[in-house]
C-alpha positions in Angstrom: 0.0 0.0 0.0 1.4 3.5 -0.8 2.8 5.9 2.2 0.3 8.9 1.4 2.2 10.4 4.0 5.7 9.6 2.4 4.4 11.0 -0.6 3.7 14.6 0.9 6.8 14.6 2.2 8.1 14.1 -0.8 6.4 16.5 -2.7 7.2 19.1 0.1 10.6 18.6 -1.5 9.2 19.9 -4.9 8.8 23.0 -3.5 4.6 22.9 -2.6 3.5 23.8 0.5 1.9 21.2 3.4 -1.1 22.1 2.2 -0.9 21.7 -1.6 0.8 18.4 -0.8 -1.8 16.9 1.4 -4.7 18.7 -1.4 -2.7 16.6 -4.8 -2.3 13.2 -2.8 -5.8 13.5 -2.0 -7.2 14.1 -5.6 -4.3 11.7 -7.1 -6.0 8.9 -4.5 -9.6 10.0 -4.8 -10.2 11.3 -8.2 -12.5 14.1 -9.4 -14.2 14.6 -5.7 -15.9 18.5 -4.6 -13.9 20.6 -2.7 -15.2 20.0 0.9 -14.7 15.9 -0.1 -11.0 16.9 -0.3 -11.2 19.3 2.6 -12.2 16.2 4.8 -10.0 13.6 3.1 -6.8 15.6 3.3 -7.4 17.1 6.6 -7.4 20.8 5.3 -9.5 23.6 7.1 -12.5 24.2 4.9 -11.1 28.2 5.2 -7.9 26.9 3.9 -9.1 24.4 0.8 -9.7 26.9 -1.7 -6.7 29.3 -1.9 -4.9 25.6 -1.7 -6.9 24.6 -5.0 -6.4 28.1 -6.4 -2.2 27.7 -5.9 -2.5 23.9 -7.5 -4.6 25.3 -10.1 -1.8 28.3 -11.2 0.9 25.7 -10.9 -1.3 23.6 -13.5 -1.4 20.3 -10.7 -5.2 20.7 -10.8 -8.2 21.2 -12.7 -11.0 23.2 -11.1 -14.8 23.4 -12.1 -16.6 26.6 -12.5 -19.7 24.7 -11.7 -21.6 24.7 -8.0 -20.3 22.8 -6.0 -16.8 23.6 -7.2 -14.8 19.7 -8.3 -11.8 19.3 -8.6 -9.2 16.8 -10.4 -5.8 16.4 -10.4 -3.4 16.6 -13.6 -1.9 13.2 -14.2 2.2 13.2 -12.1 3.4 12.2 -15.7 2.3 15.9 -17.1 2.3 18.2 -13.3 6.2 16.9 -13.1 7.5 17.0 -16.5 9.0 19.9 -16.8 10.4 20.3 -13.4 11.9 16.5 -13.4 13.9 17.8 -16.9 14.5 20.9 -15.0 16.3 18.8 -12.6 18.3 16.7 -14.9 19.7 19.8 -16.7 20.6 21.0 -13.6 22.6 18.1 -12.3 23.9 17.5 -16.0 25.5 21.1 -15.7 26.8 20.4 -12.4 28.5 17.4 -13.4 29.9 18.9 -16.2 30.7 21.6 -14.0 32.6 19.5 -11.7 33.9 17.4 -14.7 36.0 20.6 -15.5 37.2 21.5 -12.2 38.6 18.1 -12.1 40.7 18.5 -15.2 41.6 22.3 -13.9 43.0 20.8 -10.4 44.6 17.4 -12.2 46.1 20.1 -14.8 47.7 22.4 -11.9 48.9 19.5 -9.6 50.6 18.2 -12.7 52.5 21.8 -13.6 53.4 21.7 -9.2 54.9 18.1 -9.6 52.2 17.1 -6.7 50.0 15.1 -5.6 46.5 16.3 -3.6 46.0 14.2 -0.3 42.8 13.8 0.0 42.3 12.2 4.0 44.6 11.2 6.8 44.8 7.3 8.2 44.7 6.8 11.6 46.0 3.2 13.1 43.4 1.5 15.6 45.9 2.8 18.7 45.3 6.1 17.9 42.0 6.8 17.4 40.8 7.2 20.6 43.1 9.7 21.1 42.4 11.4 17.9 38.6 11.3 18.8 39.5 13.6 21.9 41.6 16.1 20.2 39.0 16.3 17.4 36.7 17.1 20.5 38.3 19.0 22.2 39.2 21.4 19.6 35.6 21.8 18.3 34.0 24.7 18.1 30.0 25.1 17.5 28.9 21.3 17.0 29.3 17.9 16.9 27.4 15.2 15.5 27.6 11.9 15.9 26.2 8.7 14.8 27.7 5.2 16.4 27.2 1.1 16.5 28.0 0.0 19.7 31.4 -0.4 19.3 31.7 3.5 18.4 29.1 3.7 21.5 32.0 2.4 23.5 35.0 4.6 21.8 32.7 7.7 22.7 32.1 6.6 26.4 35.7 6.8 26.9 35.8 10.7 25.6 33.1 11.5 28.8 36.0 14.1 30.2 36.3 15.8 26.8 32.3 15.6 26.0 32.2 17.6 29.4 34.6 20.2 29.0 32.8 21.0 25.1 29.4 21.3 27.0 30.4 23.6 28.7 31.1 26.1 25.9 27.7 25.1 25.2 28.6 23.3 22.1 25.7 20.8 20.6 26.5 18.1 20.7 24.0 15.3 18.9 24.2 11.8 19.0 22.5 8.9 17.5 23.0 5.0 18.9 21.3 1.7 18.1 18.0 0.3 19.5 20.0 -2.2 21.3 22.2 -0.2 23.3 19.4 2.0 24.7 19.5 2.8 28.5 22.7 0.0 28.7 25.6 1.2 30.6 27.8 2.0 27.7 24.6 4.8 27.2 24.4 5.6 30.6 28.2 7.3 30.4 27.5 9.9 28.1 26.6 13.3 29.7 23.2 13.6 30.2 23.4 17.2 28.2 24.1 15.2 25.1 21.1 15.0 22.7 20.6 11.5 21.9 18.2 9.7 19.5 18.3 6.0 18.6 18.3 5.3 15.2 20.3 2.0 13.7 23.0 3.5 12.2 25.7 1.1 10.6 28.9 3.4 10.7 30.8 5.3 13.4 30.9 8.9 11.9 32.0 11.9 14.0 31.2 15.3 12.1 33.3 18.4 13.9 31.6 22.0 13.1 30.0 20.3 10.3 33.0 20.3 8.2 35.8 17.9 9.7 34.8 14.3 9.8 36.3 11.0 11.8 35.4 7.5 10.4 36.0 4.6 12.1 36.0 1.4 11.0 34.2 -1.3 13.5 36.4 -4.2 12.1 39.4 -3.4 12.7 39.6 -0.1 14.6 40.9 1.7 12.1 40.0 6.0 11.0 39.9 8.1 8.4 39.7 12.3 8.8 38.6 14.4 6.1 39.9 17.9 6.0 36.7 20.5 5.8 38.2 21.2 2.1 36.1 18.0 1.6 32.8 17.7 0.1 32.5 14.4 2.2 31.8 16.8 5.5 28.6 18.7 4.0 27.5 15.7 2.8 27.5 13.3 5.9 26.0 16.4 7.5 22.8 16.2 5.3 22.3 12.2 5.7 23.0 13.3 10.0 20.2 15.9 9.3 17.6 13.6 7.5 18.4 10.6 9.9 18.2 12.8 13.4 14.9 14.2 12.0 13.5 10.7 11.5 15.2 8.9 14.6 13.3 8.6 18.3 13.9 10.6 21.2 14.9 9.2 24.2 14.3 11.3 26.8 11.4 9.3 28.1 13.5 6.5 28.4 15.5 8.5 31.3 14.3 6.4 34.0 13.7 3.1 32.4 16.2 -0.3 32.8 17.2 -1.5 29.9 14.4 -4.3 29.6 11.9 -1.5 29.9 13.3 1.0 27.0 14.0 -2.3 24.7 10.3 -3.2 24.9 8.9 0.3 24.5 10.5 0.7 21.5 10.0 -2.7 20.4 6.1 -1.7 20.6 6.6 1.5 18.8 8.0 -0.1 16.2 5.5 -2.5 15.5 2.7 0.2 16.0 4.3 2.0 13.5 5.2 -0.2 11.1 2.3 -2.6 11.2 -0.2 -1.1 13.4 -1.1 3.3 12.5 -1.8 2.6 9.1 -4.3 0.0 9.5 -5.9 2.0 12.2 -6.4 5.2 10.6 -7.8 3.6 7.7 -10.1 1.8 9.9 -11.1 5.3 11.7 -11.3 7.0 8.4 -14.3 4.3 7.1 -16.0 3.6 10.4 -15.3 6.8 12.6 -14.2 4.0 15.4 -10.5 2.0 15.1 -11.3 -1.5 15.2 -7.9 -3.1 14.8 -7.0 -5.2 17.6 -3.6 -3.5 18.6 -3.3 -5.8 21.4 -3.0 -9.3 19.2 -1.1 -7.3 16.9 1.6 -7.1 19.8 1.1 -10.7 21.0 2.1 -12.0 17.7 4.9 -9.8 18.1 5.9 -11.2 21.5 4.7 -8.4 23.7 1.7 -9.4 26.1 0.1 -6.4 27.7 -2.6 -8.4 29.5 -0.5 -9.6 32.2 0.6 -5.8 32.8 -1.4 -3.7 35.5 -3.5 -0.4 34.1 -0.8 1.8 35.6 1.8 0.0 34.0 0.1 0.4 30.4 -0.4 3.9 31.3 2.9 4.4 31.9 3.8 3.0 28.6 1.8 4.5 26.4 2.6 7.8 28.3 6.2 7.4 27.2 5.4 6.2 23.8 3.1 9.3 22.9 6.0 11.7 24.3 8.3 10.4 21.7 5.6 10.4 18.6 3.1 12.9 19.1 4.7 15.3 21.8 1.5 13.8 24.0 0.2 12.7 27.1 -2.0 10.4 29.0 -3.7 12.1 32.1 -6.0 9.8 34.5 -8.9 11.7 36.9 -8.7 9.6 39.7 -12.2 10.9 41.1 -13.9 10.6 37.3 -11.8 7.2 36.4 -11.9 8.4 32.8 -8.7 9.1 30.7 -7.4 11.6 28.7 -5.2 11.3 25.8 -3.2 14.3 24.4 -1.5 14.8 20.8 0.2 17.9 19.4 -0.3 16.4 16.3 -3.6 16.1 14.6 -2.3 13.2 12.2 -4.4 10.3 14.2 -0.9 9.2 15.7 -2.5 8.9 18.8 -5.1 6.7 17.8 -3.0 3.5 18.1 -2.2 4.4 21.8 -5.8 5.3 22.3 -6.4 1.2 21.0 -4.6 -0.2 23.1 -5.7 1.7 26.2 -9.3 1.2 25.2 -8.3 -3.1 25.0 -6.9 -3.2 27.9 -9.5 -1.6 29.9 -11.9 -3.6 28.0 -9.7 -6.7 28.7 -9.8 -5.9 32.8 -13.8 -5.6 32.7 -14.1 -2.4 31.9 -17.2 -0.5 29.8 -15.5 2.0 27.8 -16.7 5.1 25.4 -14.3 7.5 23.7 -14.5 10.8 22.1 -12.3 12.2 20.0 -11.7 15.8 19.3 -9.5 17.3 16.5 -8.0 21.1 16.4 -5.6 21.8 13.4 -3.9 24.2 15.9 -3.8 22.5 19.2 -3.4 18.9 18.0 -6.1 16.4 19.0 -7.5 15.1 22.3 -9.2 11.6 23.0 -11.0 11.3 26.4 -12.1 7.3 27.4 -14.7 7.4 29.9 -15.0 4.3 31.9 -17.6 2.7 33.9 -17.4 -1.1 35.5 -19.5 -3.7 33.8 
């Protein structure tokens, strides 16, 4: 099934708006539909649909009707992109032919020097701890960071240096593996270090966005890159689109190790099995109906034998690091109330699985949901005993 979301990301990146990316998806999915159909199915304000068709309309992405009520369809991607995908290949065709001849002009002047252009430095397996603390050290504005556990354990021994950086206030950004979340290789790095987890496959250190340290996991051995290297911006970009993608940990502060593996262990299969069967199931029925909990059992997580505060506590953490949420329980009221600064439905799953659980325990359960493009989206479960 096709990532709608993916896709307006995507198309973000062609230089349309949220908006105008959510409105083309839409009509590419739905076909000719009226204006407050696509309002609704690509969860634009009705205030904000027709400029949005108006903008697709003078970039020629969409066709609009002068009848009542106003229909709208989308141009075919084969004709919207044409022109800027050939735009696009001229532009990287002069670049490389750009490039091509600055190649010649520096192979033509190290020739007339009698020299050779060194392009990165080795550095044996003894040294690169060593190197890693200098490189620290002399930093000035940043430093990002993304590590196996082996590089995990390289960087834990650089806590003294990490320190003394931090408090320049230097940022300093990390990114480690699932599997060496809240494990005591993780626990020595500063606590002021911004750490996501991500499984990243190389040890990269990126100084001030320019300088980079890679380390190789097999044998120990490193490789610098002057910041007259290309390599530096680059490896910054694929830092910056990882990080941006990659989970925060802060609400895995407190948790052993058990606890953070199986959190994310649950986020993951909610996110890659569970949301979008969910909010397709919201979208038809207005009520989720996929059963999140035997989605987890066949996954190896059982819930059931957890207490309610315990699943509280879980999905508390889990809508921190997705939706910037909460879950709140009134004690006096017994009813729940779920949180989301996002208004995607990313919540929903969580909402599921509270909702089974209670339901599981012998509870009578009703839930409303309430959605505010502004202020995100709030779910409340109120509960009475059967």
């Amino acid at each position: 099934m096709v990532n709608e979301q993916a896709l307006t990301v995507s198309l973000e990146e062609f230089g349309l708006s949220k908006y105008e990316a959510q409105a083309y998806v839409a009509l590419i999915s739905k076909g000719t539909i009226s204006a407050s159909e696509l309002a609704y199915y690509s969860n634009i304000p009705r205030t904000k649909i027709y400029p949005t068709l108006l903008k697709l309309e003078n970039k020629r992405l969409a066709i609009i009707s002068k009848s009542k009520p106003i229909m709208c369809t989308a141009i075919a991607p084969e004709d919207a992109f044409d022109a800027i995908i050939h735009e696009q290949i001229n532009k990287v065709n002069a670049m490389n032919s750009l490039v091509t001849n600055l190649k010649k002009a520096s192979e033509e002047s190290r020739k007339s020097r009698g020299s050779e252009e060194k392009r990165y430095f080795h550095v044996s397996a003894n040294n690169v701890l060593d190197q890693l603390r200098t490189m620290i050290e002399g930093s000035k504005f940043s430093i990002n960071i993304m590590v196996d556990q082996w590089g995990l354990g390289l960087l834990s021994e650089c806590k003294e240096q990490l320190l003394s950086v931090l408090r320049r206030n230097l940022e300093v950004r990390a990114m480690v593996p699932s599997a060496q979340l809240c494990s005591e290789t993780y626990r020595t790095i500063p606590n002021e270090v911004k750490i996501r987890v991500s499984d990243v496959v190389q040890n990269c250190f990126i100084f001030d966005e320019t300088e980079v340290l890679i380390v190789d996991n097999e044998n120990g051995k490193g490789a610098i890159f002057s910041s007259t290297e290309i390599l530096g911006v680059n490896q910054n970009r694929v830092f910056a689109n990882i990080w941006k993608n990659s989970f925060k940990t802060e609400s895995f502060a407190d948790m052993t190790k058990n606890e953070a593996q199986e959190l994310y262990k649950i986020i993951q299969i909610i996110n890659e099995n569970g949301l979008l069967h969910i909010l397709n199931s919201a979208i038809v029925s207005k009520k989720p109906e996929f059963d999140m909990l035997k989605l987890l059992e066949k996954n190896g997580i059982n819930l059931k034998i957890k207490s309610l505060d315990e699943i509280i506590e879980i999905v508390d953490a889990a809508l921190q690091i997705m939706c910037s949420g909460h879950v709140n329980f009134d004690a006096n009221t017994k009813n729940i109330t779920i949180d989301s600064k996002l208004n995607s439905g990313h919540s929903l799953p969580w909402v599921a699985i509270l909702d089974g659980c209670l339901q599981k325990q012998g509870y009578t359960t009703r839930t409303v949901y309430q959605n505010n493009s502004n202020k995100g989206e709030k779910v409340l479960i109120k509960i009475s005993k059967n």
